[in-house]
C-alpha positions in Angstrom: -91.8 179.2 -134.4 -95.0 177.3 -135.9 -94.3 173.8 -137.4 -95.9 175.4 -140.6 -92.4 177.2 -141.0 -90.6 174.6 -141.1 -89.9 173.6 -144.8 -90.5 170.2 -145.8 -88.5 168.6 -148.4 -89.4 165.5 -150.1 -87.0 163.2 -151.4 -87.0 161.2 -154.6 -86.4 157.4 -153.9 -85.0 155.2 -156.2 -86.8 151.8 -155.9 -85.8 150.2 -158.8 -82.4 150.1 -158.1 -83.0 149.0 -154.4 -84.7 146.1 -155.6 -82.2 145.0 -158.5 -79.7 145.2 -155.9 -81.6 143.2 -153.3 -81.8 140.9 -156.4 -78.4 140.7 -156.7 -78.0 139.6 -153.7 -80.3 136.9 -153.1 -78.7 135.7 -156.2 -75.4 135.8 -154.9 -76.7 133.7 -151.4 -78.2 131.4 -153.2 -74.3 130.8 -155.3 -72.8 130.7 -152.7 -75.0 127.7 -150.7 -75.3 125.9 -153.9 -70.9 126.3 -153.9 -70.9 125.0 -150.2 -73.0 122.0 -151.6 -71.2 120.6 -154.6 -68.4 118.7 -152.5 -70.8 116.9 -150.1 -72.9 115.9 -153.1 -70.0 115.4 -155.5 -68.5 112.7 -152.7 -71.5 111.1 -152.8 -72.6 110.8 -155.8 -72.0 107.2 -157.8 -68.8 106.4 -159.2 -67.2 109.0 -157.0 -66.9 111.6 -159.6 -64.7 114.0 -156.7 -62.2 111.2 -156.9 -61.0 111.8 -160.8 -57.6 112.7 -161.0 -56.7 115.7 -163.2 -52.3 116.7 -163.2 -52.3 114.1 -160.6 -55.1 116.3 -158.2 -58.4 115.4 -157.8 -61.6 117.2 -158.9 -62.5 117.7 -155.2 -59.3 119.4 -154.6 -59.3 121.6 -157.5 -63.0 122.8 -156.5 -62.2 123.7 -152.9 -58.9 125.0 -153.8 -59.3 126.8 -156.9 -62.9 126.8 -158.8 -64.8 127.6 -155.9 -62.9 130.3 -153.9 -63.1 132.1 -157.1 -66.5 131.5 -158.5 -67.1 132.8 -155.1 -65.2 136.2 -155.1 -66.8 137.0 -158.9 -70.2 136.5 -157.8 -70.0 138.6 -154.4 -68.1 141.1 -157.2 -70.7 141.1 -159.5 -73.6 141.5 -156.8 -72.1 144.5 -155.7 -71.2 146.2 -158.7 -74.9 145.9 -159.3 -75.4 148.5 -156.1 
């Protein structure tokens, strides 16, 4: 069999998508760093802001608890329902 028999089929790629969802998730890494900054920096900061109490919690507690576990499961949602 010659190699000229052999049909060829080219396939149409989709490169905008691939690069909205690469997008997406450099987005979403760049989230989720910025998340795993806020309590270092929030401790740090003057006035010890982290320390604030809010139903007898502080703001520290309520970030890693409850704000950030979340903000972090919407944006890892949201970067992958842009594949």
């Amino acid at each position: 069999m010659s190699s000229s028999s052999i049909p060829i089929r080219t396939r149409r790629c989709a490169i905008i998508p691939v690069l909205m969802a690469e997008r997406a998730r450099r987005i979403a890494v760049v989230v989720l760093v910025l998340l795993l900054a806020v309590p270092p920096l929030a401790t740090a900061l003057p006035g010890s802001p982290a320390s604030v109490r809010v139903a007898g919690i502080t703001l520290l507690w309520w970030y890693v608890a409850f704000a950030g576990p979340l903000t972090a499961v919407v944006v890892i949602a949201l970067s992958r329902l842009v594949r």
